[in-house]
N, C-alpha and C positions, 0 to 999 in steps of 0.2 A: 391283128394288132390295131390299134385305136393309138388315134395323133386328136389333140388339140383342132377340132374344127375349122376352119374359114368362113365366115359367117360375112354375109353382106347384107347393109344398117335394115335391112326388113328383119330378116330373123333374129339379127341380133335386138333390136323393140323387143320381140314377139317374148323376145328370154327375158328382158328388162320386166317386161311387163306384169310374165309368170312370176318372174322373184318378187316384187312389187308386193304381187297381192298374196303371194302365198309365203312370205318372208323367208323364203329358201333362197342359196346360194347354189345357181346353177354352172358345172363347167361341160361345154359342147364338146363330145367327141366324134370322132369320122370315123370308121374303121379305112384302112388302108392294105393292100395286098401283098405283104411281104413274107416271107420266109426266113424262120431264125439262121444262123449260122452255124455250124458245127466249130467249136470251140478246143481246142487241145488243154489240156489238163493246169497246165504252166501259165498258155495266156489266160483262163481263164482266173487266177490267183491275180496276176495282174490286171487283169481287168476291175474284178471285186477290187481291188485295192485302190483303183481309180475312182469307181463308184462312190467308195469313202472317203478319198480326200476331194473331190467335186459335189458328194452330198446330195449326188440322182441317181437313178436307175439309167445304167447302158445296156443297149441291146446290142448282139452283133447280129445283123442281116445280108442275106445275100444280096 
């Protein structure tokens, strides 16, 4: 799974920099070590329904 980076002000330059001159919009991802969850049938109807009325992607992880 990939999270939104942590970037400390060197690397984050380094990406200013790259978008600068290559007029691309870069977003930094991490991967991270998780494990999806096993989901039952029912939450997951409520979960998708969650998803839609907050308008992201939820994952459930262990």
């Amino acid at each position: 799974m990939f999270v939104l980076a942590n970037l400390n002000e060197k690397k984050l330059e380094a990406i200013r920099r790259f978008e600068a001159e290559s007029g691309l919009c870069i977003v930094a991802m991490q991967d991270v070590d998780l494990d999806p969850a096993p989901v039952e049938a029912d939450t997951l109807s409520d979960l998708q329904e969650l998803e839609k009325e907050l308008g992201v992607c939820l994952v459930a992880v262990k």
